[in-house]
C-alpha positions as CSV (number, residue, x, y, z in Angstrom):
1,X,77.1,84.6,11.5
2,X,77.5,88.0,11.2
3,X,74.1,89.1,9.9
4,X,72.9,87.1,12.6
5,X,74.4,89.0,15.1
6,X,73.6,92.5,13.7
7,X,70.1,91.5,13.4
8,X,70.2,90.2,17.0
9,X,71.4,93.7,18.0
10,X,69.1,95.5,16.1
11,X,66.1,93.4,17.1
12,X,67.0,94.3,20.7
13,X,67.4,97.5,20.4
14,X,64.1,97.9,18.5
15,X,62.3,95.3,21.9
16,X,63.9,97.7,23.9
17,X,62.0,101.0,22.8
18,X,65.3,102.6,21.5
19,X,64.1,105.4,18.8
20,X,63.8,104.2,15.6
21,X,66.1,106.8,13.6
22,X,68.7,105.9,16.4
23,X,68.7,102.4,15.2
24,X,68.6,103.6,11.7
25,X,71.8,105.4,11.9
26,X,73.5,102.7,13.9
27,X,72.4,100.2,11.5
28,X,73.3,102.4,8.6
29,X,70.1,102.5,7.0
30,X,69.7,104.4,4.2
31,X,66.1,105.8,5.5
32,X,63.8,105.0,8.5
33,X,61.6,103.7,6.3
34,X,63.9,100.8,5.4
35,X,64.7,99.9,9.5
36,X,60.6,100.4,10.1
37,X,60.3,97.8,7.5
38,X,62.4,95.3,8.7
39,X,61.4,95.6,12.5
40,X,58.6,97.0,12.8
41,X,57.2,93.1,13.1
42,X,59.1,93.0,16.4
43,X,55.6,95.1,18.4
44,X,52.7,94.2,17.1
45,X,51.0,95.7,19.9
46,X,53.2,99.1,18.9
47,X,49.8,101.0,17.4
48,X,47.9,99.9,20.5
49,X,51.1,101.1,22.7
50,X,50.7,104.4,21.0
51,X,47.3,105.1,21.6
52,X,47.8,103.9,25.1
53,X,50.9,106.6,25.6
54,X,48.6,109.8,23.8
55,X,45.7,109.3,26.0
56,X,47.8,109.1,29.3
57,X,49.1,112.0,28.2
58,X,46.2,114.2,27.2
59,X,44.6,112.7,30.9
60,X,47.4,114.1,32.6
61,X,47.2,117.6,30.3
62,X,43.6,117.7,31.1
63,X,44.5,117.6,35.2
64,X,47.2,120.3,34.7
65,X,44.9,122.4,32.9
66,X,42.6,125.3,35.1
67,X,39.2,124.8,35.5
């Protein structure tokens, strides 16, 4: 039950956006790498997310920028 319940946490944490190397260190993970591998399932949409995220920005950036 206990794994359960620490993958339950984890997993929520991970839904929630929390930063990865957050959850790494409260997991205990050795290396990011090793938490990336075992949630990264959790977003398939994550890559898509991030390209989303980057060109929000650089539209903003471009508004800010003079003329």
């Amino acid at each position: 039950m206990g794994l359960a319940l620490r993958h339950s946490y984890s997993s929520t944490l991970f839904k929630a956006g929390v930063h990865i190397k957050f959850i790494q260190e409260l997991m205990g993970h050795s290396r990011v790498q090793v938490t990336g591998d075992i949630y990264s399932h959790l977003s398939p949409g994550l890559k898509e997310a991030a390209v989303q995220k980057l060109d929000r920005f650089l539209t903003n950036k471009k508004v800010l920028l003079p003329a």
